[in-house]
C-alpha positions in Angstrom: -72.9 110.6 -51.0 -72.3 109.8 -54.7 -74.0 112.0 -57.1 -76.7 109.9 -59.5 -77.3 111.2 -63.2 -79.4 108.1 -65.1 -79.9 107.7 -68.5 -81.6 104.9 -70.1 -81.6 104.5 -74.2 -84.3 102.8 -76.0 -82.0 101.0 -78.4 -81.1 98.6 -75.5 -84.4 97.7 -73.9 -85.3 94.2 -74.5 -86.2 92.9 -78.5 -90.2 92.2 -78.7 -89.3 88.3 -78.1 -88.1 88.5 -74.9 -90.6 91.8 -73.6 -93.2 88.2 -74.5 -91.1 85.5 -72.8 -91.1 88.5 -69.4 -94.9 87.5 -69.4 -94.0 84.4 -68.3 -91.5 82.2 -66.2 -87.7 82.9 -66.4 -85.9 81.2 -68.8 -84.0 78.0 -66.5 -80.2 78.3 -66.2 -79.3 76.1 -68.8 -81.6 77.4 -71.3 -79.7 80.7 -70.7 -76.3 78.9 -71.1 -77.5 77.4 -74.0 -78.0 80.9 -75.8 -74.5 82.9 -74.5 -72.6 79.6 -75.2 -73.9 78.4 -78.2 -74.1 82.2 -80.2 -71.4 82.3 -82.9 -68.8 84.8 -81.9 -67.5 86.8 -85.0 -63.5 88.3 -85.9 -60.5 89.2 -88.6 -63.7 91.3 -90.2 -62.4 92.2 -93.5 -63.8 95.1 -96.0 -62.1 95.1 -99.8 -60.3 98.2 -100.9 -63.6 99.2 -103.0 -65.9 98.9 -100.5 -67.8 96.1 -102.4 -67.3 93.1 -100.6 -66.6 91.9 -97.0 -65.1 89.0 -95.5 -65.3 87.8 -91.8 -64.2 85.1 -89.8 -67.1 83.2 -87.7 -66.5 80.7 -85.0 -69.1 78.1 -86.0 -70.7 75.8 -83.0 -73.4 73.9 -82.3 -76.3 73.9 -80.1 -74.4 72.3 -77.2 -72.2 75.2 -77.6 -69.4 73.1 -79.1 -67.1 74.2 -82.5 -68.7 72.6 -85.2 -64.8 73.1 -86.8 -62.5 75.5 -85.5 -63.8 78.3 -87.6 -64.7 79.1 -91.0 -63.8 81.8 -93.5 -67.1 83.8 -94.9 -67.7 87.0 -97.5 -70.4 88.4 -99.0 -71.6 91.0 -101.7 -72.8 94.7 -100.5 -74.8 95.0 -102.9 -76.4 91.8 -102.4 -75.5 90.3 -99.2 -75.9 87.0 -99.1 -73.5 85.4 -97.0 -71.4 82.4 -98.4 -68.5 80.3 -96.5 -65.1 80.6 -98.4 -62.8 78.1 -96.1 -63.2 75.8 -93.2 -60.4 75.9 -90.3 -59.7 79.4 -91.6 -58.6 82.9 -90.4 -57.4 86.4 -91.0 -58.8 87.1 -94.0 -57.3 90.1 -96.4 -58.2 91.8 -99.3 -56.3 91.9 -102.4 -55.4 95.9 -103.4 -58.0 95.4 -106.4 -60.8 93.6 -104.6 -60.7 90.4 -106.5 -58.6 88.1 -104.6 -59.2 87.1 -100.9 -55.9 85.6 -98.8 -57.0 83.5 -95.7 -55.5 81.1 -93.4 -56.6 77.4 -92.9 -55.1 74.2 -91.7 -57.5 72.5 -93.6 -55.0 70.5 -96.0 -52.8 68.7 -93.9 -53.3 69.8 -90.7 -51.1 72.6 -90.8 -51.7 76.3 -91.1 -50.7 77.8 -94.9 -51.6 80.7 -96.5 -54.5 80.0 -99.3 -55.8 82.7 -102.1 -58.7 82.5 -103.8 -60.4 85.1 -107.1 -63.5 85.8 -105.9 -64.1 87.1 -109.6 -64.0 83.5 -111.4 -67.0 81.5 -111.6 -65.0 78.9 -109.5 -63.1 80.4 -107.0 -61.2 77.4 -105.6 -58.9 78.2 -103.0 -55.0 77.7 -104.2 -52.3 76.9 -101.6 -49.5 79.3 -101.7 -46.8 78.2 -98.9 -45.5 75.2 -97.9 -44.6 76.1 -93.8 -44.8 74.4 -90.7 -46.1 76.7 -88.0 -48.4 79.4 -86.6 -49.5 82.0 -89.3 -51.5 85.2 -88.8 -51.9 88.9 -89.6 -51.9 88.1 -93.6 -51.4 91.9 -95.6 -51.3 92.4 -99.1 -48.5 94.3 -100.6 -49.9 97.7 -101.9 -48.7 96.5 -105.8 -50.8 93.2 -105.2 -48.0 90.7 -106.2 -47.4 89.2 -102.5 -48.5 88.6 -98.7 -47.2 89.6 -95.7 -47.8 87.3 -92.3 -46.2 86.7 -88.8 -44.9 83.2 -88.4 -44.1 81.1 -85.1 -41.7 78.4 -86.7 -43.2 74.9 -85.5 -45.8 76.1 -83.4 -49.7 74.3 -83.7 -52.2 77.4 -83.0 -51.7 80.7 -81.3 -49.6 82.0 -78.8 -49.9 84.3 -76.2 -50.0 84.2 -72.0 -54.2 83.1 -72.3 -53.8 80.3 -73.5 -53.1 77.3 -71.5 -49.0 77.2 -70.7 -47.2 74.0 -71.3 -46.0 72.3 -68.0 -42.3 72.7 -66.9 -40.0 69.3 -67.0 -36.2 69.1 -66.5 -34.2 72.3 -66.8 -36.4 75.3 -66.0 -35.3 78.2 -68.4 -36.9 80.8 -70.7 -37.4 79.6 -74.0 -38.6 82.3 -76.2 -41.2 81.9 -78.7 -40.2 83.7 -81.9 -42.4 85.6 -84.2 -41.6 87.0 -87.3 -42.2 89.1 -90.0 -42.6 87.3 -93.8 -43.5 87.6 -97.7 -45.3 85.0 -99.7 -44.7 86.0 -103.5 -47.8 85.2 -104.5 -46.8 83.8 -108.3 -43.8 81.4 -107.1 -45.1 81.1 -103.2 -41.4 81.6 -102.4 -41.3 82.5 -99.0 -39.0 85.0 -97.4 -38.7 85.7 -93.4 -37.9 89.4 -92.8 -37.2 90.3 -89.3 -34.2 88.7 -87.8 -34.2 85.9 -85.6 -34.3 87.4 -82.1 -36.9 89.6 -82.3 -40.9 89.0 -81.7 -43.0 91.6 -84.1 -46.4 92.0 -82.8 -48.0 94.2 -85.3 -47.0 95.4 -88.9 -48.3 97.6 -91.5 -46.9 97.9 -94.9 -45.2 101.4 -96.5 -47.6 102.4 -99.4 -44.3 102.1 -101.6 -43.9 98.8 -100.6 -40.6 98.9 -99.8 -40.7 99.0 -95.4 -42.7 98.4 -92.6 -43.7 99.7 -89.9 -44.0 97.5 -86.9 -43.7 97.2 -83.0 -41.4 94.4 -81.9 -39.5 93.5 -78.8 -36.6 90.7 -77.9 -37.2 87.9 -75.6 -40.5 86.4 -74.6 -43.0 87.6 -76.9 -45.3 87.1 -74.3 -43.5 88.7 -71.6 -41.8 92.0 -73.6 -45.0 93.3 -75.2 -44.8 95.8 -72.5 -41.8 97.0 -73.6 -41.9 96.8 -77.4 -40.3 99.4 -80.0 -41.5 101.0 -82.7 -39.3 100.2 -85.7 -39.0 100.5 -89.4 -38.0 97.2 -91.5 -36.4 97.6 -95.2 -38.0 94.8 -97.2 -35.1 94.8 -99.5 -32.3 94.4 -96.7 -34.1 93.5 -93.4 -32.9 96.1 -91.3 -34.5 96.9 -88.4 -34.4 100.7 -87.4 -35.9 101.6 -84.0 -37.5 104.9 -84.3 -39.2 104.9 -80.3 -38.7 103.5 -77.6 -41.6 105.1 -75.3 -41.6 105.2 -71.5 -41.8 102.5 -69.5 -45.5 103.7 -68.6 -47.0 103.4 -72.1 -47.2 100.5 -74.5 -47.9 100.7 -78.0 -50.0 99.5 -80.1 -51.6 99.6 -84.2 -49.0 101.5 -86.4 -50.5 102.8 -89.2 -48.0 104.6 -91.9 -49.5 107.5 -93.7 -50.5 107.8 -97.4 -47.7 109.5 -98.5 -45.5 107.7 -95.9 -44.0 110.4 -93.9 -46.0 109.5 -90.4 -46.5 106.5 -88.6 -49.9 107.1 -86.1 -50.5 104.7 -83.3 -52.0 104.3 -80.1 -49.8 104.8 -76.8 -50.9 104.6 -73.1 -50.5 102.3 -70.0 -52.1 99.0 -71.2 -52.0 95.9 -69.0 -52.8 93.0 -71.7 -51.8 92.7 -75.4 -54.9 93.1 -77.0 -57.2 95.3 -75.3 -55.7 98.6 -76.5 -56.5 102.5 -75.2 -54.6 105.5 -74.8 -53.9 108.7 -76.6 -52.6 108.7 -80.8 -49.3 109.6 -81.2 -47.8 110.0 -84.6 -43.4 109.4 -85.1 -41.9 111.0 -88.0 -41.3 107.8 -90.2 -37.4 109.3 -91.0 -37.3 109.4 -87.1 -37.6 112.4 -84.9 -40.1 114.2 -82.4 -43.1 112.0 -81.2 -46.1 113.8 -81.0 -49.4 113.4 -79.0 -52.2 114.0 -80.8 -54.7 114.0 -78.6 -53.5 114.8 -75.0 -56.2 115.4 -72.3 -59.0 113.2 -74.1 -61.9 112.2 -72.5 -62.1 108.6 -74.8 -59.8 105.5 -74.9 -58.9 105.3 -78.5 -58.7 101.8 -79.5 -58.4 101.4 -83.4 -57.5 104.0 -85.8 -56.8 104.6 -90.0 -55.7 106.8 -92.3 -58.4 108.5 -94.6 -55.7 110.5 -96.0 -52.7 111.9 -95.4 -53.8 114.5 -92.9 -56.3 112.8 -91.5 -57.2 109.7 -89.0 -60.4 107.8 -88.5 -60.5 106.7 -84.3 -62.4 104.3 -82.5 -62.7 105.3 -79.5 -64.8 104.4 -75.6 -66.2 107.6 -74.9 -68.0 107.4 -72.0 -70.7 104.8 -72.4 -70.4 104.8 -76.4 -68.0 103.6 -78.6 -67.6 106.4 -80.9 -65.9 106.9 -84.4 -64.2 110.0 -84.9 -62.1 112.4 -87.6 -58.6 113.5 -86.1 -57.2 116.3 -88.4 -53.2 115.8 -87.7 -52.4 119.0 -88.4 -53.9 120.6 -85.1 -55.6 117.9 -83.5 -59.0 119.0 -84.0 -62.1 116.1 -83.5 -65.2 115.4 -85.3 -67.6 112.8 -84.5 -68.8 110.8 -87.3 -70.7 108.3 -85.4 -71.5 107.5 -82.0 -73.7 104.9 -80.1 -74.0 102.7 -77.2 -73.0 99.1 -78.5 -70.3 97.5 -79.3 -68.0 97.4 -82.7 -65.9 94.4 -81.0 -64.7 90.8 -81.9 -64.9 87.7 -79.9 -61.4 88.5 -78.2 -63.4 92.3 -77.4 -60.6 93.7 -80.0 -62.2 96.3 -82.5 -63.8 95.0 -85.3 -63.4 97.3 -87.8 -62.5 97.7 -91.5 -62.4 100.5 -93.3 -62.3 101.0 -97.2 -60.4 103.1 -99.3 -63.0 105.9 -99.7 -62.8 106.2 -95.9 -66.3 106.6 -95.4 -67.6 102.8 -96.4 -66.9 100.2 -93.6 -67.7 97.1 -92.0 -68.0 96.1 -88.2 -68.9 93.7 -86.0 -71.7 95.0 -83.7 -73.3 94.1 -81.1 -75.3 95.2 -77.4 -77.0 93.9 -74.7 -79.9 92.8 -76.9 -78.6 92.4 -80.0 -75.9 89.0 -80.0 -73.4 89.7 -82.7 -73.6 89.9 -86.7 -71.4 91.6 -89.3 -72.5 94.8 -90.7 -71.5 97.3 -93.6 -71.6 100.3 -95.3 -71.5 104.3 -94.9 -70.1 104.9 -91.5 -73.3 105.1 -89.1 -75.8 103.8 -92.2 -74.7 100.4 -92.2 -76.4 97.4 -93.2 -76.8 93.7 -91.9 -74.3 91.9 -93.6 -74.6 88.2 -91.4 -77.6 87.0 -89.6 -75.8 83.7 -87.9 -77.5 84.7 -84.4 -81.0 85.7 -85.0 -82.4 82.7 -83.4 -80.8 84.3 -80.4 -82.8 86.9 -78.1 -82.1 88.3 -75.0 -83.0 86.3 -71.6 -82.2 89.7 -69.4 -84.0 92.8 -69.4 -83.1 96.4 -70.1 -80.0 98.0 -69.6 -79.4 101.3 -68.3 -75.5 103.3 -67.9 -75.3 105.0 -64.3 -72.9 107.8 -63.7 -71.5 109.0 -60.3 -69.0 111.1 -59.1 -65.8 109.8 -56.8 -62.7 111.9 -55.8 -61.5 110.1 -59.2 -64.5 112.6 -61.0 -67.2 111.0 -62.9 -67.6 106.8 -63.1 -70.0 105.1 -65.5 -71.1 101.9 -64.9 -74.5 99.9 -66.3 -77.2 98.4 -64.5 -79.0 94.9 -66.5 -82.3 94.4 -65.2 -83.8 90.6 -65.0 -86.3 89.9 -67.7 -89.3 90.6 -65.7 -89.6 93.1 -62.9 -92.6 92.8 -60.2 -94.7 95.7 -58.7 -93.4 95.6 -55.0 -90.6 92.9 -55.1 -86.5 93.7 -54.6 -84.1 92.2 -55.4 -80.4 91.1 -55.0 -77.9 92.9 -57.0 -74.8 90.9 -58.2 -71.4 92.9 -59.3 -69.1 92.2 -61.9 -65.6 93.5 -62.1 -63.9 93.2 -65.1 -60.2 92.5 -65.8 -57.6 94.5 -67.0 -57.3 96.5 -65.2 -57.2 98.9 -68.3 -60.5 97.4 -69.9 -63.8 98.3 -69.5 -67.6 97.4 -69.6 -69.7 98.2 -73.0 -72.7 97.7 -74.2 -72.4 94.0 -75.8 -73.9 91.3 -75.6 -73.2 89.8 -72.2 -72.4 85.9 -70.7 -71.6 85.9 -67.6 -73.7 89.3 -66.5 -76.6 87.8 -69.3 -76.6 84.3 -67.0 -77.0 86.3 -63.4 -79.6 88.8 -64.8 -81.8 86.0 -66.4 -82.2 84.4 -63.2 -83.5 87.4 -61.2 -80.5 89.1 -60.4 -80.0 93.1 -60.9 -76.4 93.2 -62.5 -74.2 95.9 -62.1 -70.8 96.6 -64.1 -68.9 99.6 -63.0 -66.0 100.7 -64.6 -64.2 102.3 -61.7 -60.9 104.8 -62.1 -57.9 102.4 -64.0 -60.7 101.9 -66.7 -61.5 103.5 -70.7 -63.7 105.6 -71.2 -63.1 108.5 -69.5 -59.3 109.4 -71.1 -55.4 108.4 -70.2 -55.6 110.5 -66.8 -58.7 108.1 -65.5 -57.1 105.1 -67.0 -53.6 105.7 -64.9 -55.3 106.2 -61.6 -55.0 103.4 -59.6 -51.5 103.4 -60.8 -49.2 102.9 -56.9 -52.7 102.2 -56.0 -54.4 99.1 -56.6 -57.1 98.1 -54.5 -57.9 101.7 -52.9 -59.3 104.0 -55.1 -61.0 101.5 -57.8 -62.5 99.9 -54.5 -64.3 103.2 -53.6 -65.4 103.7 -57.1 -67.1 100.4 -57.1 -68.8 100.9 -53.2 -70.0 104.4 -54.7 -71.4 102.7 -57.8 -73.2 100.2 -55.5 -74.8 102.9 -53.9 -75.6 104.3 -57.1 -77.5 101.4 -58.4 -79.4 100.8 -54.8 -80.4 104.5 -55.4 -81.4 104.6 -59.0 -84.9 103.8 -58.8 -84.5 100.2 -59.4 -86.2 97.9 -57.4 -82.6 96.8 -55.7 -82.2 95.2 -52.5 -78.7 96.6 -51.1 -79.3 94.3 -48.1 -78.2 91.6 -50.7 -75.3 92.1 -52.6 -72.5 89.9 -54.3 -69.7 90.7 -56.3 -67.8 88.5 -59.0 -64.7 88.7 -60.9 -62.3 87.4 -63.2 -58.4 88.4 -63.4 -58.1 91.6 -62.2 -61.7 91.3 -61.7 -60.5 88.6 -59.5 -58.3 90.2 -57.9 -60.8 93.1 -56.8 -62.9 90.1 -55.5 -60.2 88.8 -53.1 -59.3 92.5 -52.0 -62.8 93.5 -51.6 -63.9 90.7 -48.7 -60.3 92.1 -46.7 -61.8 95.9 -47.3 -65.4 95.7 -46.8 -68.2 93.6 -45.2 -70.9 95.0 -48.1 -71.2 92.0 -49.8 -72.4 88.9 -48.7 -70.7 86.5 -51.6 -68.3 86.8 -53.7 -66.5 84.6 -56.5 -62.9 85.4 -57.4 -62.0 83.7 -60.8 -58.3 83.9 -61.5 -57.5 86.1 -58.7 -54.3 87.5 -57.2 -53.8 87.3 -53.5 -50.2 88.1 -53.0 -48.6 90.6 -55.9 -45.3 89.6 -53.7 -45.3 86.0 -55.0 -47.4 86.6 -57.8 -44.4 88.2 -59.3 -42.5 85.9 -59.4 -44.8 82.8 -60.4 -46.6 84.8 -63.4 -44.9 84.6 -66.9 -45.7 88.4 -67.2 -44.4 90.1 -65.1 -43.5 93.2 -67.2 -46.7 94.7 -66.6 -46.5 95.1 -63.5 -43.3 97.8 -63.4 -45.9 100.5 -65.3 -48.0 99.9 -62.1 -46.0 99.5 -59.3 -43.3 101.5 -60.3 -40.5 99.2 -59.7 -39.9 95.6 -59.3 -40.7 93.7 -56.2 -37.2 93.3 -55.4 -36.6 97.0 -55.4 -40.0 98.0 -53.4 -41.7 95.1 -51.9 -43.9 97.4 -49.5 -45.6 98.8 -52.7 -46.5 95.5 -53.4 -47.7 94.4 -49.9 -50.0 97.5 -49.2 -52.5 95.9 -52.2 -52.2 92.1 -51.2 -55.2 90.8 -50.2 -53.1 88.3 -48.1 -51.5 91.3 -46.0 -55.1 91.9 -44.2 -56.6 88.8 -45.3 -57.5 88.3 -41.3 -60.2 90.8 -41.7 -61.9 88.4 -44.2 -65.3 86.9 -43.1 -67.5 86.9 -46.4 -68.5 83.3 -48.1 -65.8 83.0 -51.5 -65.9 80.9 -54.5 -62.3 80.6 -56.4 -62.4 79.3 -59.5 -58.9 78.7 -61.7 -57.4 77.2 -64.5 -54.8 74.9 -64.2 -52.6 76.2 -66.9 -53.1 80.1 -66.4 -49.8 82.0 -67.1 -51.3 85.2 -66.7 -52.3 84.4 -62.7 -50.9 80.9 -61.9 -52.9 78.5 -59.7 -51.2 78.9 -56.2 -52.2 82.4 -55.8 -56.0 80.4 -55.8 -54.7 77.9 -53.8 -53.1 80.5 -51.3 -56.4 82.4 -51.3 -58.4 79.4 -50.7 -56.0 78.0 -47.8 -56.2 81.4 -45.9 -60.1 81.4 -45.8 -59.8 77.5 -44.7 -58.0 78.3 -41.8 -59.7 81.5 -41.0 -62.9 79.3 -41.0 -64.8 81.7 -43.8 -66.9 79.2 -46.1 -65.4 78.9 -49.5 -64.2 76.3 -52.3 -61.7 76.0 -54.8 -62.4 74.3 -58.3 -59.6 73.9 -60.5 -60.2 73.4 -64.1 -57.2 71.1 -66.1 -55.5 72.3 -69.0 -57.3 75.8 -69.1 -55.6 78.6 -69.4 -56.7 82.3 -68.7 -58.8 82.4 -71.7 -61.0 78.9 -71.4 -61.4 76.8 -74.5 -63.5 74.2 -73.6 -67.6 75.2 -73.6 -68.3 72.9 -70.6 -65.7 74.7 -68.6 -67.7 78.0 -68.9 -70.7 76.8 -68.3 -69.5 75.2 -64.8 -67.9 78.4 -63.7 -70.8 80.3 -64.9 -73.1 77.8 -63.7 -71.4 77.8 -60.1 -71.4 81.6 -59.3 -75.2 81.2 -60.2 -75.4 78.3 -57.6 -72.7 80.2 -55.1 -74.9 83.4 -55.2 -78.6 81.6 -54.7 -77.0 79.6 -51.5 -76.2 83.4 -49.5 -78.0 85.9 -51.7 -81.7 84.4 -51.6 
């Protein structure tokens, strides 16, 4: 039986608004949908040099939930925050070395994206268009002398790449057609514009030398999509354009945010088996920048580090999932010692649930986007741990769920954390059904943020439970690689444990009445779990994956599966079969829900349409509902609210 330890903290339970709205009836679904979809979501958070001003980017929408525009470039004063917008259709927002001028994206003058700067010191700080390109521009860095920018550029491509968004159809000759992205300067006086990293190569992250004269940046060749997993760590000469590779790690850890010291001898980033670009943890390892011994910094840590800086040149600032609470924390290089300068349980995440995080050049002043399960999102600054509201886009928002609590138990994997969100009102005597959600990954995890999907089942009476089971952050690299060889099995146990956790908590849970729900891997959990177990009595599988034997070789990632499985599916097809749902997909009997994009390159639609087929012929009630032109990653509001509308309608038909 699992072992229960309970803790509940204060700064989570409900704001006064919604302890008022418990006193009456729940809020109806679309009310609830109204509020998750129609909250602006917050990135590309941006804190000048000096600490004096911050700059964010803010998806605007409005209150259908739709984009008012595609986004819009804010800042504000610390010392009098007061919030103005800078740029419509704008992005990734940088800071100028002295503070003055801002550098943002926007496809607001012609249609296509360019690189603008404005002086935030003149009394008129009209934006001035520096380049003159035709593509897909992001990641903008000023040089560390202030005369010129730094951005990644897909030649001819209209908005961002990457396998979640929605994949363009096949016609005529199939073949791989790599999407390129590299490395440029804008001088900022002429706007001449000169491409860097050669022609063959995709750079996914950069960071400038503080002489100016290199780069750091990881980089792979081929599909930019497909080769993150196997991306380099390389130095680039600004003057020449050579490329140097200084590591190449093993083929179980990807890479991620290179950093390169103050005084330019180190590079520090984050290594560790990752399954999507994006959603970073691991250890910090720091490469000699002339090349030489990589060293782990912080082997045998119980926290994912997901973000890090230099405050000088011995030491880091981490952001890290420690346990339940994301946590900042000093790394001395030297010997690896830790001190935690802040911890709490919320997030510090943007709207693609990368950190958002900015640090200024005192290394103590900083600005995040934060947020919980009953707080929605809004930019913050100041001293780390003392910040202050910065935005206050979402107060209008409160929270339509009740209080939410983080459960630990203890599996043969050691100790699992998970949280339990209450409904908004609880009666004296009455049970009720508990719904889980898996999330994706599967290196990801659960925080305490402000929640959609979960938010929407708890707000109509559900109990919501969201473990994060062994493949997971939190708990440090070792917990994170254990379901490697071993999807399905272990994580599976950590979840039925978890159940039985929340059932035994104290919380008026029915575990008569339980459904489960996930997305991608999430997904794939759901499909697995009705061919394990009889314990739940629904279950949705969004973007599931039924058969890792064909999945292979339909998905247009397929590198990250070799960390995983060890070798291809050529080379060991029985590793592959042993976690296919469709391998004991006879045992299925539980009602299923599959919901899919189209267009989804991550988990392409026949593995639903496999799924789905199976259960038809097995006669176990399900449907299928394909959404056209979505990706992995939906774009379109009234996609959401149907799937998140039909797992609410799937669970009331065999949970109440």
């Amino acid at each position: 039986m699992a072992s229960l330890r309970v803790a509940t903290f204060g700064c989570l339970l409900v704001m006064a608004s919604a302890l008022a709205a418990a006193q009456s009836a729940s809020p109806s679904i679309d009310q609830v949908l109204d509020t998750v979809t129609a909250a602006e979501t917050f990135r590309g958070v941006a804190l000048s040099p000096d600490g004096a001003r911050v700059a964010w980017v803010e998806a605007v929408r409005d209150k259908d939930g739709r984009p008012a525009q595609e986004s819009a470039v804010f800042m504000a004063e610390l010392a009098q925050p007061s919030p103005r917008q800078v740029a419509t259709h704008g992005g990734d927002p940088a800071w100028s070395p002295d503070g003055r001028r801002l550098a943002f994206v926007s496809d607001a003058v012609g249609g296509e994206e360019q690189v603008f700067l404005t002086d935030i010191s003149r009394p008129d700080p009209k934006p001035r268009q520096i380049t003159r390109l035709h593509g897909h521009l992001s990641s903008l860095s000023f040089s560390p002398d202030g005369r010129s920018v730094a951005f990644l550029s897909i030649e001819g491509r209209k908005g961002p790449a990457g396998p979640l968004q929605a994949t363009a159809r096949d016609a005529g000759v199939v073949g791989e057609h790599p999407v390129e992205q590299r490395l440029a300067v804008a001088d900022l006086a002429s706007g001449d514009v000169r491409t860097l990293s050669p022609a063959d190569l995709y750079v996914y992250e950069y960071d400038w030398a503080p002489d100016g004269r290199s780069f750091a940046a990881t980089a792979a060749h081929g599909s930019g999509d497909d080769n993150w997993y196997v991306a380099e760590l390389y130095t680039l000469n600004r003057e020449s354009g050579e490329m140097r590779s200084l590591w190449k790690p093993p083929v179980d850890v990807q890479i991620a945010v290179p950093r390169v010291s103050p005084d330019g001898k180190s590079i520090a980033l984050i290594g560790g088996i990752m399954s999507d670009e994006g959603s970073t943890g691991g250890d910090v390892y720091l490469v000699p920048a002339a090349g030489g011994e990589v060293r782990n910094l912080t082997p045998g840590r119980a926290a994912s580090p997901a973000w890090l800086a230099w405050t000088s040149a011995s030491r880091l600032l981490v952001a890290e999932l420690a346990d339940q609470d994301t946590a900042l924390t000093a790394l001395d290089v030297p010997d690896g010692k830790t001190a935690t300068q802040w911890h709490g349980p919320e997030s510090i995440t943007d709207d693609g649930r990368s950190p958002g995080l900015a640090l200024a050049r005192d290394g103590k002043t900083s600005a995040a986007i934060r947020h919980d399960f009953g707080h929605a999102p809004e930019v913050w600054a100041g001293p780390i741990g003392a910040w202050k509201q910065v935005s206050r886009s979402n107060a209008r928002f409160a929270p339509a769920w009740g209080e939410a609590r983080s459960l630990h138990w203890t599996t043969d994997a050691g100790k699992v954390q998970g949280w339990l969100l209450a409904p908004p009102h609880v009666e004296a005597g009455k049970r009720y059904p508990l719904a889980v959600v898996v999330h994706g990954g599967p290196a990801s995890a659960h925080r305490a943020a402000w929640p959609v999907s979960s938010g929407v089942l708890a707000s109509q009476g559900y109990y919501v439970f969201l473990p994060n089971p062994r493949g997971s952050y939190g708990q440090g690299e070792a917990f994170t690689r254990g379901n490697i060889k071993d999807f399905g099995y272990g994580d599976l146990r950590d979840i039925l444990a978890g159940v039985e956790a929340a059932v035994q908590s104290g919380a008026p849970v029915d575990g008569a009445r339980v459904g489960l729900y996930g997305w991608s891997y999430g997904g794939y959990m759901a499909m697995w779990a009705v061919t394990q177990t009889d314990r739940f009595r629904a279950v949705v599988a969004g973007a599931g994956i039924v058969n890792w034997q064909s999945y292979y070789g339909q998905n247009r990632i397929d590198q990250w599966m070799i960390p995983y499985f060890g070798a291809s599916v050529y080379a060991d097809p029985l590793i592959y079969a042993r976690s296919s749902p469709i391998t004991f997909i006879t045992r299925t009997k539980t009602p299923t829900l599959v919901l899919q994009g189209e267009r989804d390159a991550e988990v392409p639609a026949p593995q639903a349409y496999e799924f789905w087929h199976a259960l038809k012929t097995l006669n176990v009630p399900t449907e299928l509902i394909i959404y056209p032109d979505e990706g992995h990653r939906f774009n379109k509001p009234e996609d959401d609210r149907d799937r998140y509308r039909r797992t609410f309608e799937w669970f009331e038909r065999y949970l109440k």
